[in-house]
ZASEFI-210617 format. One record per residue (C-alpha): residue number from 1; residue in one letter; x negated, y, z. Coordinates in Angstrom, 2 decimals, padded with zeros to 5 digits. Last residue first. Layout:
BEGIN
nr | rest | east | north | up
NUM | a | X | Y | Z
...
This chain:
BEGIN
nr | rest | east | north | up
38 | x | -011.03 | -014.14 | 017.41
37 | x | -009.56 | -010.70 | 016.78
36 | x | -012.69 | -009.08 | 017.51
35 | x | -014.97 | -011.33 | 015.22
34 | x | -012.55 | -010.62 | 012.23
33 | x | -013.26 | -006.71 | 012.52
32 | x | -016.72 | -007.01 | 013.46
31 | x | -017.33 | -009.43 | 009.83
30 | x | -015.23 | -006.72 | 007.79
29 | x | -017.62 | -003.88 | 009.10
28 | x | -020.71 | -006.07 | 008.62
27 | x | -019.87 | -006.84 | 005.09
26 | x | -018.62 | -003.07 | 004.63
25 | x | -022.53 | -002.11 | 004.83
24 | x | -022.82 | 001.57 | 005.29
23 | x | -021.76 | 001.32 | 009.32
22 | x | -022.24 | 005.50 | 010.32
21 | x | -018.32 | 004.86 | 010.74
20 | x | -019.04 | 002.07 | 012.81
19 | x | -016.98 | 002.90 | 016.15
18 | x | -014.40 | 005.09 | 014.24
17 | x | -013.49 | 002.04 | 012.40
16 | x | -013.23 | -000.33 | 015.41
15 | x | -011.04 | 002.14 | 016.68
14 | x | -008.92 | 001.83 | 013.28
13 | x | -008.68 | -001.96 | 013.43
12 | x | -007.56 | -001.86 | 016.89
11 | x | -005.25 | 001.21 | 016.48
10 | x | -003.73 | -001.32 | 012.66
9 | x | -003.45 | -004.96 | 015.22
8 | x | -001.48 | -002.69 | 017.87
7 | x | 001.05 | -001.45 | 015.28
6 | x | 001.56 | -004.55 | 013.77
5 | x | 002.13 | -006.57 | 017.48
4 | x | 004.50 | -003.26 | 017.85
3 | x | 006.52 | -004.16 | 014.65
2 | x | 009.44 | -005.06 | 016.69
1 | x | 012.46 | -007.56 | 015.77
């Protein structure tokens, strides 16, 4: 077993993190997060 489907899901989460960092509402962070995965 491999953790690299893991590993890719935690970079995309943290590049959409650096993208929004000046993002103050977490709604709208949590909603582009589930919206990219879709």
């Amino acid at each position: 077993w491999t953790n690299g489907y893991l590993e890719g899901v935690h970079n995309k989460i943290k590049t959409i993190k650096r993208m929004t960092f000046t993002m103050k509402n977490f709604h709208h962070f949590r909603t582009k997060i589930i919206f990219n995965f879709l």
